[in-house]
N, C-alpha and C positions, 0 to 999 in steps of 0.2 A: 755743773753748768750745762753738759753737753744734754743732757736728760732735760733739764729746763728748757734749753732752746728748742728739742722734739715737741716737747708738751704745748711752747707756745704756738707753736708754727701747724699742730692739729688742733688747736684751740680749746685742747684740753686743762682744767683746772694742774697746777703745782703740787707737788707732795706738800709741801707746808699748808696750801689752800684744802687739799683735802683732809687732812691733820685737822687743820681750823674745823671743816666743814663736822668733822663728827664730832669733835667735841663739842658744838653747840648742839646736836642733835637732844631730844629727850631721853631718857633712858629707857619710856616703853617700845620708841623708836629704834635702840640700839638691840635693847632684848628679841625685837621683831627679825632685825634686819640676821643677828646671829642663827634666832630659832632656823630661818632661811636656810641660811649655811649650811646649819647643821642639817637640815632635812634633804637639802642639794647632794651632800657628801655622803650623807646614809643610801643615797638612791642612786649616787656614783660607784660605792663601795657592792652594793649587795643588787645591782640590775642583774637583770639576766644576762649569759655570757654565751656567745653561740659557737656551738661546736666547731671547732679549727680542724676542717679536715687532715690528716698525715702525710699527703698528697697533691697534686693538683688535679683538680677535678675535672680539667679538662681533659685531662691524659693520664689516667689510672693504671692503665697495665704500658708494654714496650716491648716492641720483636726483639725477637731471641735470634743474633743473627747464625747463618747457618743452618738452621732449620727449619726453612722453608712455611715461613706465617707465623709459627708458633710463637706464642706472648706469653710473660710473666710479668707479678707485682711490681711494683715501683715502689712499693714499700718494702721497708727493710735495710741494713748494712752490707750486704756483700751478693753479690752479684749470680753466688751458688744458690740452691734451693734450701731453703730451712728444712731441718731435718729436728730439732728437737729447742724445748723453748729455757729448758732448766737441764743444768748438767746430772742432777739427781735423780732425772723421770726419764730414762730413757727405753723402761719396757712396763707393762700396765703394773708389774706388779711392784716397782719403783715407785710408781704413779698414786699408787694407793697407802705405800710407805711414805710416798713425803706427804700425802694428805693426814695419816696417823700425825706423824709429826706437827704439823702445822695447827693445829685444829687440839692438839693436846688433851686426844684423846676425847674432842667432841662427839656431841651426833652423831649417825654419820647414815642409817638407815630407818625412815618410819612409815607406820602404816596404821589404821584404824579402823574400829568397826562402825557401825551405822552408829550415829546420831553421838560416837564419842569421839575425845581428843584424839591428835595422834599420841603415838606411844612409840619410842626410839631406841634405836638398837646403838653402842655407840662404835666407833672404831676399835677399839680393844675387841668388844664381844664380837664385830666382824671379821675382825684376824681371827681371833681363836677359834671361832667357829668355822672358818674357810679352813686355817690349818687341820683341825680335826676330821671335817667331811674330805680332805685329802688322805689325809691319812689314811682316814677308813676303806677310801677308793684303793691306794695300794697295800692296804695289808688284804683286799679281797682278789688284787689280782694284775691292777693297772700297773702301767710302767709311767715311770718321771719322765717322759720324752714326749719330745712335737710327733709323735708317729701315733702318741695314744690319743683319739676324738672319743670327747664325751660327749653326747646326748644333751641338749636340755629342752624338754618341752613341758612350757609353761608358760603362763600369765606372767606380766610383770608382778613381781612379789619381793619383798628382802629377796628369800632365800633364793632367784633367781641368780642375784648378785653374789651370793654366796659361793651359789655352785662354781660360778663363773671365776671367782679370785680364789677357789680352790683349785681349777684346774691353771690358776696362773701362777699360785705358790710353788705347783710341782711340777712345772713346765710342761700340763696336759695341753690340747685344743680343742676348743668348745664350739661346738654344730649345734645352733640355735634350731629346732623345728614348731611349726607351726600348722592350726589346725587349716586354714587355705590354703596349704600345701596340695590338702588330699590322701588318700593312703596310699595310691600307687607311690606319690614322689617319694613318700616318707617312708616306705619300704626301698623305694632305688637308692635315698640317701642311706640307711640304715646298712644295705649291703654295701655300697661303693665307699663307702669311710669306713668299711672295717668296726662298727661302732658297735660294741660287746654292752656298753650301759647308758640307758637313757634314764635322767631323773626327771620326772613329772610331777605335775602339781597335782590332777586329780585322778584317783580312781577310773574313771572313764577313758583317759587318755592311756593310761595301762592296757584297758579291753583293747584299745585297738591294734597298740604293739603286740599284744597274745594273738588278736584273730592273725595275724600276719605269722607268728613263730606255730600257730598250728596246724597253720596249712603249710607248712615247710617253708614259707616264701625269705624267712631272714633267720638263716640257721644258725649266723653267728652273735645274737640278742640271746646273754643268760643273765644278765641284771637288769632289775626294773628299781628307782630307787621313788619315794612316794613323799610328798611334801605334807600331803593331808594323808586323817587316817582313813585305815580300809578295812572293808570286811575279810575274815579268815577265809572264808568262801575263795577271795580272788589271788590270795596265799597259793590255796590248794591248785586252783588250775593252773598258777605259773610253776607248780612243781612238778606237776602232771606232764608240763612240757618243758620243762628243764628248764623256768628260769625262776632266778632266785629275787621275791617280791620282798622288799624291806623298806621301813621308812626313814626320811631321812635321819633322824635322830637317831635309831638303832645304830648308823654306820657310822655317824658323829659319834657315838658313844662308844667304841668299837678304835676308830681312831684317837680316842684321848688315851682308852688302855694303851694303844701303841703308839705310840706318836711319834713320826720322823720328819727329819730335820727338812724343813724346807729345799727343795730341788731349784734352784733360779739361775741356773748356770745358762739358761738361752739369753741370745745376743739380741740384739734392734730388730736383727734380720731373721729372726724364730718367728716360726708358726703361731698367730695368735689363737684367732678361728676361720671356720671355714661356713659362709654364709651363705644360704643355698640359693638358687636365682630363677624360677621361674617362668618360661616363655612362655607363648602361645601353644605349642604344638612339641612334643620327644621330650626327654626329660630331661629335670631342671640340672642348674650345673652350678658350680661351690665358685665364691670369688673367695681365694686363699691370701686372707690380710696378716702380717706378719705385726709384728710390736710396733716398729718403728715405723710401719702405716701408718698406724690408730695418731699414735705419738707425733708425728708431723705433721697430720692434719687438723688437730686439735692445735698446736703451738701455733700454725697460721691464720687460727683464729683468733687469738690471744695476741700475735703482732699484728693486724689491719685491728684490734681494739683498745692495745694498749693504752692507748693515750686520751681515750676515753671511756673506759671501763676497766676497772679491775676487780677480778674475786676476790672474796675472802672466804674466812669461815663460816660469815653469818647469811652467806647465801644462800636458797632455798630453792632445788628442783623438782616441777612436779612429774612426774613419768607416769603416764598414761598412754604414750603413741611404743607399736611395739617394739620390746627389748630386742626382739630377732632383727630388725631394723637398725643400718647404722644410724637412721637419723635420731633415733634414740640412746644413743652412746652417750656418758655423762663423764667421762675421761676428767674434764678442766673442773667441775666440781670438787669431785675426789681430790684432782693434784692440787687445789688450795684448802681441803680440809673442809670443803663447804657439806651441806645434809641434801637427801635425796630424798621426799616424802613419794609414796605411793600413793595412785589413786584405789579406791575400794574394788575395782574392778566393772562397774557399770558406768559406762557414757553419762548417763544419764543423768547420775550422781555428781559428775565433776565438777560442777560448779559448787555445789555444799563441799567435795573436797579443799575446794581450791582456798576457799574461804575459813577453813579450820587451819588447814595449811599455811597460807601468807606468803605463796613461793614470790622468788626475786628474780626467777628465770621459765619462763615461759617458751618453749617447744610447742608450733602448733603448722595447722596444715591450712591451705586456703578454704576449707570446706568448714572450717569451726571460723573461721573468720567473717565468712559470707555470712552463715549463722548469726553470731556477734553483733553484726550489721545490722542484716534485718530485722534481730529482735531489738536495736534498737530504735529505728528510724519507727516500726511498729509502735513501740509506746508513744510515740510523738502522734496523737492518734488525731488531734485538730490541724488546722491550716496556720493557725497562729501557731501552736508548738513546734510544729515542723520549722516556720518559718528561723523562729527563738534558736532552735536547735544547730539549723544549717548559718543562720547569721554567728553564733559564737564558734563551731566550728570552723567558719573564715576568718576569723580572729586569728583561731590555734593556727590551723595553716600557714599563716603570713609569716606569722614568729617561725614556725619550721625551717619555712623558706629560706628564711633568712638566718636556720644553722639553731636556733631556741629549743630545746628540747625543756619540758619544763612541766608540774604536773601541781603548781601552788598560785597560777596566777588567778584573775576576777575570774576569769569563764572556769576554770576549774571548779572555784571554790560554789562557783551558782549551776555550772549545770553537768561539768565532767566527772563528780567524785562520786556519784554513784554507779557511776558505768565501771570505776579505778573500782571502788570497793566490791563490785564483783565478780573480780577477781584477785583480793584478799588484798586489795590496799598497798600490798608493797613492790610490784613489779618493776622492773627497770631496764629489764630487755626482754623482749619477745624474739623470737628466730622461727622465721616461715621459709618452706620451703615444702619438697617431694610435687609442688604442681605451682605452674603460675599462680601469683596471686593477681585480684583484680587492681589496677591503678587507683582506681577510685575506692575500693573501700580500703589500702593499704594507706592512702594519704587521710583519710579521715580518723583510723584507728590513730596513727600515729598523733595527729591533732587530740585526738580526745583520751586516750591513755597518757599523755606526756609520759612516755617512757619510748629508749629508744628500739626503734623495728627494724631487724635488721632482713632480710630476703638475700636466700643464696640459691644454688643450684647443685647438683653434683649424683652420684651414682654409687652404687655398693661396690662395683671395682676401682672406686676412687677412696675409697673407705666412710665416704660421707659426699662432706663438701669439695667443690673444689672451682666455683666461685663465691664473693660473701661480701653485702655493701660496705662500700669504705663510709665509715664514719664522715658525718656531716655531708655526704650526697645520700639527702633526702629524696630525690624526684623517684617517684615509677618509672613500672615497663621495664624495668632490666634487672638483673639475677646481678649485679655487681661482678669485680671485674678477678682473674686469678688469683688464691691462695700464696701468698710465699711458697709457699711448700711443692709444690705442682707449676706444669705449663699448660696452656688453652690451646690448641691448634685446629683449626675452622678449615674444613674439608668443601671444595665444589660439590653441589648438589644438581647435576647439569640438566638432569630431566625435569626438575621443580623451577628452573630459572634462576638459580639463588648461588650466588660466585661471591667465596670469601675474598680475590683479590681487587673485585670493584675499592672494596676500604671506602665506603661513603658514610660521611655522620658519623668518623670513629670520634668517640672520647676512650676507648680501652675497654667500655664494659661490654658483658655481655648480654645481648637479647633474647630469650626464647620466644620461637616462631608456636610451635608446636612439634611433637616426634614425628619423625619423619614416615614413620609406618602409619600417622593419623592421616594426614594431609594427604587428599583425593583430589582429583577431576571431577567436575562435572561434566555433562554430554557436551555440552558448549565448548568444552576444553579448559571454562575458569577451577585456578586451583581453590581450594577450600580449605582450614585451619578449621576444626571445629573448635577445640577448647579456647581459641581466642575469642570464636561468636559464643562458646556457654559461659565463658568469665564477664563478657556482657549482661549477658539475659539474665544469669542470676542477681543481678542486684534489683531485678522485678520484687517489690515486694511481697506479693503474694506466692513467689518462688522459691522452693526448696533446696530443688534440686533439677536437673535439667540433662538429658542427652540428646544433640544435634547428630542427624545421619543425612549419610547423601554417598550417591555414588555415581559410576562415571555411563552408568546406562538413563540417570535421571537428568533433568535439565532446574533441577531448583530443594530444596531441603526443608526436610521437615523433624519435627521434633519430640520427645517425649516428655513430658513434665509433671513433676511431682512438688505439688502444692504444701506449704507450709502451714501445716494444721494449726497452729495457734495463731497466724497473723491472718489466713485467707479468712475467715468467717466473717470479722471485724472489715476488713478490705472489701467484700462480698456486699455486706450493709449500706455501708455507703454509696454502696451506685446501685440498690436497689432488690439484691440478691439474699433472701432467704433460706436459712434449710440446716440441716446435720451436715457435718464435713462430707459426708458419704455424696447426700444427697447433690451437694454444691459440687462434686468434683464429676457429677453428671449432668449438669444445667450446661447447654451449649451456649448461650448467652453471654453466659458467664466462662466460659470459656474462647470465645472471641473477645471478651475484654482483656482477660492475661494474655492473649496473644497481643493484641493491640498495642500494651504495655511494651509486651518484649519489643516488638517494632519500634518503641520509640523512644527507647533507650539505644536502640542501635544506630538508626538516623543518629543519635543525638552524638553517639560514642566515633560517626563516621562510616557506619557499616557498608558497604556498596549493595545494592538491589539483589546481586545474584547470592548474598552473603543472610539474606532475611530469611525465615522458616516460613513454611507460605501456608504449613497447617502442621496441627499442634494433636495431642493424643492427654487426658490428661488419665496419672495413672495417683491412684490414692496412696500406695505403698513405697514407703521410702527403700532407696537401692542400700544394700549395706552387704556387710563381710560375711554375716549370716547367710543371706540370699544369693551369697553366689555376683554380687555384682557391682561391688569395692573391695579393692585389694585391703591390705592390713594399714596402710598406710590410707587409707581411705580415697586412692585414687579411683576414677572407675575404669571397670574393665568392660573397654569398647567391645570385641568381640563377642563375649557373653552380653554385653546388653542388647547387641544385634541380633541374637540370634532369639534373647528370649522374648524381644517385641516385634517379632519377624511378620506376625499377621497383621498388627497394628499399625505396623509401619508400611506392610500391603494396603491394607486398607484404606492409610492418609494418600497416598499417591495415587490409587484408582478413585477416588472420592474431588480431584482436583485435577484440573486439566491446565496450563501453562501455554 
């Protein structure tokens, strides 16, 4: 009765009146009104579901009292630093036993030649082969101990990883070298570790440990071990000068005759490797990461994604950026049994890899993303398709915003899945880091890959990361906020203006300005950030690549730019510009139009006046690892780029007057 008197009193029809009401209904009417239902409840059941962040997003990290600023996660159970995420991975080679185990003896290493499959090596065959190239190592001389550094110089390859979980079966430590090193470093590493054997991938990178052992420079180099084969010829000369040249396999075969028991008696706290670092100027110097490094800062990655990502076995990574690199460490792979495909070893190639491949985890840097970008927005080569392009990318956006991560909806299905199948269709995180990424092309990719992107920040004596975005804080501009595993602590920069205790606009993440060794005065006194004006400019489409200079004797900055050869011609046409790439990268015409560009993307991004390039140089030759002028990790190296455009950059500045 009490229901009835509600009903009447909002002048709604009686359960018996509505009773009445359907049963007079017709039944194509009742069939309609169900089909309804059912379509309501199918679209209730299977909407999209927006990422719940672990957190509050307004307040991601929290002072650590007592120590004066310093912040840690807000995520997590206990108020200590995570140290390890599984009680059975507590050192790498733990790490790659519970990957054996989980994965039951799947995949676990591949690689392939041109134009074929990959081909996989599986967990079993990388044990036994890591145990035997150990073996081998001690039956010719190495000791089971953190005191023995092994060598490896090499390409990302399998047997990289091999060398590497051989020196972790027998409790060796592995001194990654590389050719941007130089030979001086790689002789001062080679003496200062004590390092009696380096295994190399090719012939060539042998000659140059021999020309060092015959000039007497590294007296204690008497093993060279060779991943590919070699001539007898380069036998002869390492015996000439006392070292013993073998290939890997001969020492693999060598350790199966004698084969000893695995050495894994090192604790969290052992030596894992020793990573060399670097500077500007004196020689480079080792950040010494122990197990339980590696191991903690991999698990605080895996707790800020728990809850929204999990590995498994049928993961897929692709490794191309380099192994000597911690940002190329695949530790959380391994520890769920997942596969690690290689690329072929050419840049250039990686997209056909990627695509043969199908990885599910994507490691990339801002300089392949700007790329990305640009070649996409290029194909959008009319004003309608651009227009098409940028109107369904605010679709994707919206949904972001609002926590959607998603990669099946209309705009997908009409105009994002061939940008997804470019890189093999299956991705489902991407992780950018080693240099800011731009705001604008990280919110765009994220819209149009529907998979999520995640931007951290961190250093090789932090072992990697050691910030990393919390799930569902989609926005730009900040590197995400502390690791479980680690604390953040923000130092006064008194001479820059920049005081961590102001605490203005905290939500807990953190921001990168620019390193502090970039950031200059101008004559005026204004300070300058270059890489935040080149993470502007590049999204010019006709731009490649880009280095801003300026210094505190000039009163305004100027630029050097390197044209994107397959979009500038196409760019060029359109407002009237004819000719060969060569020819186009010498029309000054046309090079006050990409400057114009770059100006107006910076107004647009906010730039201030004293912050715009006021003349441009353009240079046809892209900056790379070869040339001397990207590090390995494809950062660029400002001081070499200063010094090798030192006339050009004379030149912009007596050619303008201010």
């Amino acid at each position: 009765m009490q229901a009835q008197e509600i009903l009447r009193s909002l002048r709604l029809p009686e359960f018996d009146d509505l009773s009445q009401f359907f049963r007079n209904l017709p039944a194509t009417a009742l069939v309609g009104i169900g089909a309804f239902a059912a379509v309501v409840a199918y679209w209730f059941a299977s909407r999209p579901r927006a990422v719940k962040p672990p957190c509050d997003l307004r307040m991601q990290s929290e002072e650590v009292e007592g120590l004066a600023g310093a912040r840690r996660s807000v995520i997590g159970d206990s108020p200590q630093l995570l140290t390890h995420y599984y009680d059975d991975a507590r050192t790498m080679y733990e790490v790659f036993r519970r990957g054996f185990s989980i994965s039951e003896n799947g995949p676990c290493l591949g690689f392939r030649k041109p134009k074929q499959p990959y081909q996989w090596l599986s967990y079993k065959e990388v044990a036994e082969r890591a145990e035997a190239l150990g073996s081998g190592l001690l039956q010719q001389g190495c000791k089971p101990s953190t005191k023995q550094f092994i060598g490896v110089f090499a390409q990302n390859r399998p047997e990289w990883i091999i060398s590497e979980l051989a020196c972790y079966t027998y409790s060796m430590v592995v001194v990654p070298l590389y050719d941007t090193l130089g030979p001086g470093a790689i002789r001062y590493i080679v003496n200062t570790a004590d390092i009696s054997t380096v295994i190399c991938d090719k012939p060539e990178k042998a000659r140059i440990l021999l020309d060092h052992v015959e000039r007497r420079e590294t007296p204690g180099l008497s093993s060279i071990i060779l991943m590919d084969p070699f001539e007898n010829e380069l036998a002869e000369r390492g015996k000439r000068c006392g070292v013993r040249i073998q290939t890997m396999q001969e020492v693999e075969d060598c350790g199966r005759e004698s084969r000893h028991v695995p050495v894994v008696s090192v604790l969290p706290s052992g030596l894992s490797f020793i990573l060399p670092l670097c500077f500007l100027s004196g020689n480079p110097k080792g950040a010494m990461l122990t197990h339980g490094n590696v191991v903690a800062d991999f698990s605080g990655f895996l707790k800020v994604t728990e809850s929204q990502w999990s590995p498994t076995c049928e993961d897929v990574h692709i490794s191309y950026l380099p192994l000597a690199h911690m940002f190329e460490r695949m530790s959380v792979v391994y520890c769920h049994g997942g596969r690690i495909g290689f690329f072929q070893g050419d840049i250039r190639l990686l997209s056909d890899d990627m695509k043969a491949l199908r990885p599910t985890i994507f490691p990339v840097v801002p300089r392949l993303l700007n790329r990305m970008y640009d070649k996409i927005f290029s194909q959008a080569d009319t004003s309608l398709k651009r227009w098409i392009l940028e109107f369904a990318a605010r679709r994707k956006k919206a949904e972001v915003r609002n926590g959607i991560i998603r990669n099946d909806s209309l705009w997908d299905k009409l105009f994002f899945n061939k940008i997804q199948a470019s890189l093999g269709g299956c991705v489902r995180m991407i992780v950018t880091g080693a240099a800011p990424a731009s705001p604008t092309v990280l919110g765009f990719l994220r819209a149009a890959l529907g998979c999520q992107v995640y931007e951290g920040y961190g250093q090789t004596e932090c072992t990697a990361g050691c910030t990393f975005t919390t799930p569902g804080d989609w926005t730009s501009g900040h590197v995400g906020a502390p690791l479980p595993c680690n604390l953040i602590r923000l130092k006064d920069v008194e001479e820059l203006n920049y005081f961590a205790s102001k605490g203005e606009g905290e939500n807990g993440t953190l921001k990168i300005i620019d390193r502090k060794k970039h950031i200059f005065k101008l004559a005026q006194g204004e300070y300058i950030a270059p890489e935040k004006i080149e993470n502007i400019y590049i999204r010019s489409d006709p731009v490649a690549q880009i280095y801003v200079h300026g210094d505190s004797l000039q009163a305004f900055l100027v630029g050097i730019v390197v044209p994107d050869s397959e979009v500038m011609p196409g760019w060029a046409k359109k407002r009237g510009f004819e000719g060969t790439y060569a020819e186009l990268c010498k029309n000054k015409e046309l090079k006050q139009a990409i400057m114009e560009d770059m100006v107006r993307l910076g107004k647009e991004s906010g730039l201030h006046s004293f912050e715009q390039v006021k003349a441009i140089y353009i240079h046809s030759d892209m900056f790379s690892v070869q040339n001397g002028l990207l590090t390995p990790t494809l950062k660029a190296k400002r001081p070499e780029l200063r010094d090798y455009f030192k006339k050009q950059i004379e030149e912009l500045y007596s050619s303008i007057s201010i």
